[in-house]
C-alpha positions as a Python dict, from the first residue, in 0.01 Angstrom:
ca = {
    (1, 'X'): (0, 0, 0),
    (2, 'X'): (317, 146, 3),
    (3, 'X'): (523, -94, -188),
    (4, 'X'): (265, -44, -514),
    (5, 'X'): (306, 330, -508),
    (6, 'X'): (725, 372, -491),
    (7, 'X'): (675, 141, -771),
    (8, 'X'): (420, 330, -951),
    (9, 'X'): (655, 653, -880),
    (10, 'X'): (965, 439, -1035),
    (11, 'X'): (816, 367, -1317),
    (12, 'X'): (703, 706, -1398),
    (13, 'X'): (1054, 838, -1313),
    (14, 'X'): (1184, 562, -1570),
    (15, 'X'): (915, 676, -1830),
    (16, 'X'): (1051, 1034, -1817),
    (17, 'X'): (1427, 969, -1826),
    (18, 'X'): (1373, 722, -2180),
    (19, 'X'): (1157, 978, -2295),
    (20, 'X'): (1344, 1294, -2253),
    (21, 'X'): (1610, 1209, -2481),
    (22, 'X'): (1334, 1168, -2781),
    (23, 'X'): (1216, 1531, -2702),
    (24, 'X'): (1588, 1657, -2747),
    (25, 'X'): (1538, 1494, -3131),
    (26, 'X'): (1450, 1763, -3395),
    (27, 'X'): (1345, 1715, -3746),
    (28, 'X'): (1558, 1832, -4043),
    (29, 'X'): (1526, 2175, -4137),
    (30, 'X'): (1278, 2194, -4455),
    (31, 'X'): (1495, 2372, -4760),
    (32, 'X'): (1212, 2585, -4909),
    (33, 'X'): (1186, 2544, -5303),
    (34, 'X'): (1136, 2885, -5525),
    (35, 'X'): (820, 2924, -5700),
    (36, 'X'): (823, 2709, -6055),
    (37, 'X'): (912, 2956, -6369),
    (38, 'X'): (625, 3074, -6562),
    (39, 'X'): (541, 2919, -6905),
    (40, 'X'): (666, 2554, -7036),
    (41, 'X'): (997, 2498, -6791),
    (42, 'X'): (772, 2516, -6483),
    (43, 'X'): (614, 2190, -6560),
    (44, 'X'): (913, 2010, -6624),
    (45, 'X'): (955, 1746, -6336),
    (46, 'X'): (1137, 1742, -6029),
    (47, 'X'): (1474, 1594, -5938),
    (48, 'X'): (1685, 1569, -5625),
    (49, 'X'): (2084, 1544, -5647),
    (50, 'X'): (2211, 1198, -5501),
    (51, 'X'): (2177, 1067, -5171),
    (52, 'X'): (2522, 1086, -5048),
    (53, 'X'): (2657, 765, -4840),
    (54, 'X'): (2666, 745, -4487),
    (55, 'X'): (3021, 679, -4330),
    (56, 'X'): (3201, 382, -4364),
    (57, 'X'): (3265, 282, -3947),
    (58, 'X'): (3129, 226, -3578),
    (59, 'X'): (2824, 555, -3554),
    (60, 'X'): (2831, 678, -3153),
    (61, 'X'): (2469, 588, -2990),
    (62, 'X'): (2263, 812, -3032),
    (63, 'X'): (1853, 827, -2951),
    (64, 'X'): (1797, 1035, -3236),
    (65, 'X'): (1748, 889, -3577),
    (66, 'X'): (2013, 950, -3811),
    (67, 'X'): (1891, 1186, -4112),
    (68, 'X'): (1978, 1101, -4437),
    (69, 'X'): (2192, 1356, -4652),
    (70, 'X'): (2206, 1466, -5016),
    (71, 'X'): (2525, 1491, -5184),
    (72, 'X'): (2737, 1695, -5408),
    (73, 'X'): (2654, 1552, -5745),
    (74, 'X'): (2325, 1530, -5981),
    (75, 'X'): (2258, 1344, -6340),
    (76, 'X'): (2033, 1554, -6510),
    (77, 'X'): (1899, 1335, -6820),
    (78, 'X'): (1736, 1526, -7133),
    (79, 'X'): (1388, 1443, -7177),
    (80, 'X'): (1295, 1195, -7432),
    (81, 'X'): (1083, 1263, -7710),
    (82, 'X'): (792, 1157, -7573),
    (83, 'X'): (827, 1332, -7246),
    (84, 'X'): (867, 1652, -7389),
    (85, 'X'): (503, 1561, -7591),
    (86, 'X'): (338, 1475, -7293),
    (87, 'X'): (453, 1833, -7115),
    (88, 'X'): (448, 2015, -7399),
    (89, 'X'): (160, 1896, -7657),
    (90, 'X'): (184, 2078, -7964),
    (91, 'X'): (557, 2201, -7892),
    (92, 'X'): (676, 1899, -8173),
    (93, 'X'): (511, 1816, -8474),
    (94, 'X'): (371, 1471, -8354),
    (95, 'X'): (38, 1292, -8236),
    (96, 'X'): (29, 1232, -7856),
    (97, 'X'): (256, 998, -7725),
    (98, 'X'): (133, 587, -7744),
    (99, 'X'): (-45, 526, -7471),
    (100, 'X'): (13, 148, -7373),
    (101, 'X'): (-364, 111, -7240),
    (102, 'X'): (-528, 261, -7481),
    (103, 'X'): (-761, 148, -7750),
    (104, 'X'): (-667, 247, -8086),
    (105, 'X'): (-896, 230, -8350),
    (106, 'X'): (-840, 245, -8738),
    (107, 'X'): (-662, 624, -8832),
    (108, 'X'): (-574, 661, -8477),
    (109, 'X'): (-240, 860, -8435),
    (110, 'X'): (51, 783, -8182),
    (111, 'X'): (410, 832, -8138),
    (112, 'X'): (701, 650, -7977),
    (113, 'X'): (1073, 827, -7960),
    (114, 'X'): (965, 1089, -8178),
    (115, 'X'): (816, 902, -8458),
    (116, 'X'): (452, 963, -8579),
    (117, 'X'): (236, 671, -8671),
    (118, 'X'): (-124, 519, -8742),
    (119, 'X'): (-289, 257, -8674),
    (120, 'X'): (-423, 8, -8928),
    (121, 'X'): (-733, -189, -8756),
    (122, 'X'): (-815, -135, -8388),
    (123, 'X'): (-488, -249, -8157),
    (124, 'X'): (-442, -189, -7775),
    (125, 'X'): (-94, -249, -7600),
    (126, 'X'): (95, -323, -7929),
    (127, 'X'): (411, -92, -7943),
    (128, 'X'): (445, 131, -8266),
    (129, 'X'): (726, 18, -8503),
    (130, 'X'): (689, -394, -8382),
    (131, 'X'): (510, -437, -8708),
    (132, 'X'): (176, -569, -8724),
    (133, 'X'): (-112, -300, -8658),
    (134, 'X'): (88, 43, -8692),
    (135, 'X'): (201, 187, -8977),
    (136, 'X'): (456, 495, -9002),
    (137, 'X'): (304, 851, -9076),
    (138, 'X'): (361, 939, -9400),
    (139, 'X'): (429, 1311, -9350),
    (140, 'X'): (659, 1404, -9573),
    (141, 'X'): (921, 1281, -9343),
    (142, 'X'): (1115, 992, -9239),
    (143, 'X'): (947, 753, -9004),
    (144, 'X'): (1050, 512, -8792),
    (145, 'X'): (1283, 186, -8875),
    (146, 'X'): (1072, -141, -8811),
    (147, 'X'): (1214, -447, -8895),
    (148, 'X'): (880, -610, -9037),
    (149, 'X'): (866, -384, -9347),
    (150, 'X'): (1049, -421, -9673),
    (151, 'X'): (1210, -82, -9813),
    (152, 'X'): (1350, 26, -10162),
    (153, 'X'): (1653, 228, -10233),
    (154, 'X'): (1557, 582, -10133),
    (155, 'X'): (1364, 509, -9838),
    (156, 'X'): (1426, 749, -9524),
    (157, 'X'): (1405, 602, -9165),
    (158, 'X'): (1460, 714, -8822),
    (159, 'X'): (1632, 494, -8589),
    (160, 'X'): (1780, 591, -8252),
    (161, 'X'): (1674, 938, -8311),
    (162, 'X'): (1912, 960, -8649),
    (163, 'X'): (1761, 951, -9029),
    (164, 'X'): (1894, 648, -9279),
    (165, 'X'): (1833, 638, -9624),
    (166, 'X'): (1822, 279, -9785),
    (167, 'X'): (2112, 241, -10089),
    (168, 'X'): (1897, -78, -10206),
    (169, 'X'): (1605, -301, -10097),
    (170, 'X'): (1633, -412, -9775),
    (171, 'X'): (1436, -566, -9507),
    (172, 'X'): (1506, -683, -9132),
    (173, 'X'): (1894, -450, -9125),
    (174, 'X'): (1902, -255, -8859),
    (175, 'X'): (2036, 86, -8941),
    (176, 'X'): (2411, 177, -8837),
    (177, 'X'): (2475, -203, -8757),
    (178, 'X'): (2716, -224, -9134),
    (179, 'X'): (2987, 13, -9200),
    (180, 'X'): (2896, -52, -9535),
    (181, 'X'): (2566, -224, -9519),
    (182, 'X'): (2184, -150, -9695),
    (183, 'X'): (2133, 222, -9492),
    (184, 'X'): (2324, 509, -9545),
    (185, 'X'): (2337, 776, -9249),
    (186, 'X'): (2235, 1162, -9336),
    (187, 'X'): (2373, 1345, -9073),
    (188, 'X'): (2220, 1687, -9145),
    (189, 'X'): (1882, 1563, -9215),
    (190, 'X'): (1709, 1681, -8834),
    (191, 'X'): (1433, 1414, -8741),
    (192, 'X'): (1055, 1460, -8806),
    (193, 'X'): (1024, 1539, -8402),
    (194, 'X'): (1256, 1881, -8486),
    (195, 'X'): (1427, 1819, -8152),
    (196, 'X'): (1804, 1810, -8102),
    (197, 'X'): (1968, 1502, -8008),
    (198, 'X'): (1933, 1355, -7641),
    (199, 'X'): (2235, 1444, -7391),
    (200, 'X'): (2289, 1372, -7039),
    (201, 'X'): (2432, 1669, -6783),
    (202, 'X'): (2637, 1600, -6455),
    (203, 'X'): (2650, 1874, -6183),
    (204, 'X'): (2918, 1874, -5936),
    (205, 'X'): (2922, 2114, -5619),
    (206, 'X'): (3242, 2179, -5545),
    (207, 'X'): (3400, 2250, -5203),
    (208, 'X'): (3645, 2467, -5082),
    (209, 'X'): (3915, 2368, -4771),
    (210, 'X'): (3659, 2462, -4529),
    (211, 'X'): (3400, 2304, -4717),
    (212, 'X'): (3185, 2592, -4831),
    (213, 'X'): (3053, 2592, -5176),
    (214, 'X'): (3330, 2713, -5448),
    (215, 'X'): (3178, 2677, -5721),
    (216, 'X'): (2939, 2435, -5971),
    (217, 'X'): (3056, 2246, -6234),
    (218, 'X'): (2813, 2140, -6558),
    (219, 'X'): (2959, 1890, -6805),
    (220, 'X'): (2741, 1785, -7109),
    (221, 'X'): (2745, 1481, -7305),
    (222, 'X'): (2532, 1335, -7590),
    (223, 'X'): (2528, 964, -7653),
    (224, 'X'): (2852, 800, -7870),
    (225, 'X'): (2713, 712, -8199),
    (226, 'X'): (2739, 793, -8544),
    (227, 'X'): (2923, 1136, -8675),
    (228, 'X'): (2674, 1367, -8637),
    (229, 'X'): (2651, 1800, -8644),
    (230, 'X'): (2745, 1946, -8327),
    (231, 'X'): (2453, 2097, -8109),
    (232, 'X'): (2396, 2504, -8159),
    (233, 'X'): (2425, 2621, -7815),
    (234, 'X'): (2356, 2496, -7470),
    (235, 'X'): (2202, 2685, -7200),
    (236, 'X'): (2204, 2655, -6809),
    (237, 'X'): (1862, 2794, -6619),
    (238, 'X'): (1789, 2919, -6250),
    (239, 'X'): (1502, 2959, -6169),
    (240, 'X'): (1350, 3046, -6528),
    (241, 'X'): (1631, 3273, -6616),
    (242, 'X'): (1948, 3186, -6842),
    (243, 'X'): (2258, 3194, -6582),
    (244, 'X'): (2488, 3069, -6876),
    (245, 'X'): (2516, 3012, -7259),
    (246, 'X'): (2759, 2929, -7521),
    (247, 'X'): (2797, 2766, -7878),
    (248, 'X'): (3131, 2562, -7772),
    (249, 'X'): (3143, 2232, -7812),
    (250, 'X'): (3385, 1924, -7846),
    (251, 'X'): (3363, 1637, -8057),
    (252, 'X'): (3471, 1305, -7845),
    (253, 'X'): (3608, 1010, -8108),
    (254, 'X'): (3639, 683, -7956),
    (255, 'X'): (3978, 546, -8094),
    (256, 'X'): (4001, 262, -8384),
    (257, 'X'): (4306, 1, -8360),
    (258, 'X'): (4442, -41, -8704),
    (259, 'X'): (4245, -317, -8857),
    (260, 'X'): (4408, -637, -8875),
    (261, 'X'): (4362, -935, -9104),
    (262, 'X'): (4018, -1158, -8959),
    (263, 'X'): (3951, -848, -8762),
    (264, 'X'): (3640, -645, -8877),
    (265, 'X'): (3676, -303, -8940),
    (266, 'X'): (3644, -60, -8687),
    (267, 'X'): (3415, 198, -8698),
    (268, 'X'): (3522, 496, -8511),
    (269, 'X'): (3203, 686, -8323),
    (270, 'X'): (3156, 1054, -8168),
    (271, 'X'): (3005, 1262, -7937),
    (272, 'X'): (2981, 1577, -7851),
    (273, 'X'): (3041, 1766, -7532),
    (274, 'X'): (3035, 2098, -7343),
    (275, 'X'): (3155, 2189, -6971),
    (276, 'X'): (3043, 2528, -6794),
    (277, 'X'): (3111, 2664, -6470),
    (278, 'X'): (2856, 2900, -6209),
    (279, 'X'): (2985, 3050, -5930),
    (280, 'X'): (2854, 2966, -5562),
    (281, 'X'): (2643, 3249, -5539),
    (282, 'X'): (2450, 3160, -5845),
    (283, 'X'): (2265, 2847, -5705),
    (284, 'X'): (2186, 2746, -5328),
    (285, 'X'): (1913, 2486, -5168),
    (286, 'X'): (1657, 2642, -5285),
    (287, 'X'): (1697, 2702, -5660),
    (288, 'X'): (1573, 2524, -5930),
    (289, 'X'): (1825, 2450, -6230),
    (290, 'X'): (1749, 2324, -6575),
    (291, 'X'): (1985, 2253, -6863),
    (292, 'X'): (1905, 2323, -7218),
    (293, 'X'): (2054, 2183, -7581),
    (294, 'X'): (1972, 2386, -7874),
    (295, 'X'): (1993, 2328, -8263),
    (296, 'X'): (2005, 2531, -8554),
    (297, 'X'): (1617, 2652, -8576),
    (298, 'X'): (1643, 2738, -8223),
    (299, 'X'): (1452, 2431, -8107),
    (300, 'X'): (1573, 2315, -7737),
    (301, 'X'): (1504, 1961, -7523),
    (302, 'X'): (1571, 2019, -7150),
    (303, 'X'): (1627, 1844, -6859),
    (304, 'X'): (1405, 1778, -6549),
    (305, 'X'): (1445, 2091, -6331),
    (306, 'X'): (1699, 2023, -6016),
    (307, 'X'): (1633, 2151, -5668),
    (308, 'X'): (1966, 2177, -5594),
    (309, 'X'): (1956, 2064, -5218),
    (310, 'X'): (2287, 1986, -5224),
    (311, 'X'): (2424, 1875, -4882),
    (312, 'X'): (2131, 1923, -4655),
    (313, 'X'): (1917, 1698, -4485),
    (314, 'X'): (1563, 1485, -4560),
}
């Protein structure tokens, strides 16, 4: 009777050593987030900065899982057309955004990428502007390119969020894709959706020698394309409120070799971009940071809204 007990006693010592080091393990401290902004930038969506990699080598044993870390760095892609319908509604002058399960019946409105249209007979899951059931709105404005519809000269079209008019009949050329081929760009025509031009921002948190926030760096770009008018202002948020603004901006031309003979001509395309800099007390874990691209009539497309957990723990 003796034997079974020391064992039972062993065991129960053994339990109780494995065990302890588990309830030395503690979770992650939760950043708290700051309530969203009132009106339309507290429903834009949610992003985290990157997950920053764990080091490269041999990691000491350790009975407590290893937590995973956010880094110093975020993308913070503009919202496409449609997105900003969705949030918004009636902040753009288009039908709700095409809805891939939907049934669609004759009349029926829809819009893809910022471009109105309506549908001809019923139609479910056939994309706007693939020809066939949808037809652009005829609003006064420019609708979409679709390579299934014929054009005369004078015809307006928006493709890649840029207007074309047509210098003669044409049917199945995409805009932009000949220097000197049927469309004809109009740079300071704005599309039917009113908003300014896509852009992607990058935020960087930078680190001192002791590696305590300095400072955070913003750099704004909008996609390399045709020559096009440079944005009005742009505009960094916290927390609802504008922490920076400014109507600077540089135009980015990617460089053209001089033509040679059998070589086709090259085309040279621009962008435009801004940088802007907040200091470290301006944003910590717990902030929520938008940016903001503006055009002439004061229209603006954000970003998602970053909680800027840089550096902690999940």
């Amino acid at each position: 009777m003796q034997a079974p007990s020391l064992a039972r006693g062993l065991a129960i010592l053994a339990g109780t050593l494995c065990a302890a080091p588990a309830l030395a393990c503690l979770p992650p401290l939760i950043i708290p987030l700051s309530p969203a902004p009132n009106g339309p930038e507290g429903q834009l969506p949610l992003v985290l900065p990157n997950i920053a990699q764990q080091p490269v080598g041999v990691i000491p044993p350790n009975p407590c899982p290893v937590p995973g870390r956010y880094g110093n760095d975020a993308p913070l892609p503009s919202l496409s057309d449609a997105d900003y319908q969705r949030l918004f509604g009636g902040g753009t002058p288009l039908p709700a955004a095409w809805d891939v399960a939907r049934v669609y019946n004759a009349g029926d409105t829809a819009s893809v990428d910022g471009v109105g249209w309506r549908a001809k007979w019923w139609t479910q899951g056939e994309r706007p502007g693939s020809g066939g059931a949808w037809e652009p709105l005829d609003n006064g404005t420019a609708g979409a390119w679709s390579n299934s519809i014929a054009y005369s000269g004078g015809a307006q079209v928006v493709y890649n969020g840029l207007v074309y008019r047509a210098r003669w009949w044409t049917q199945g050329e995409v805009p932009g894709s000949q220097q000197w081929g049927a469309w004809e760009l109009l740079p300071d025509v704005p599309p039917p959706s009113g908003l300014p031009q896509t852009f992607l921002a990058n935020v960087y948190r930078i680190l001192d020698a002791t590696q305590a926030t300095q400072r955070y760096d913003f750099f704004i770009n909008t996609p390399i394309g045709p020559r096009t008018p440079a944005p009005a202002r742009w505009e960094i948020h916290v927390n609802g409120e504008v922490a920076a603004s400014d109507t600077l901006f540089h135009q980015v031309v990617t460089d053209c070799p001089e033509p040679k003979p059998g070589n086709p001509v090259c085309e040279a395309r621009y962008a435009w971009t801004a940088s802007a800099t907040l200091p470290a007390t301006r944003i910590d874990p717990t902030s929520r940071v938008s940016v903001w691209l503006c055009n002439a009539a004061n229209v603006c497309r954000p970003t998602s809204q970053l909680w800027a957990r840089f550096g902690t723990w999940f």
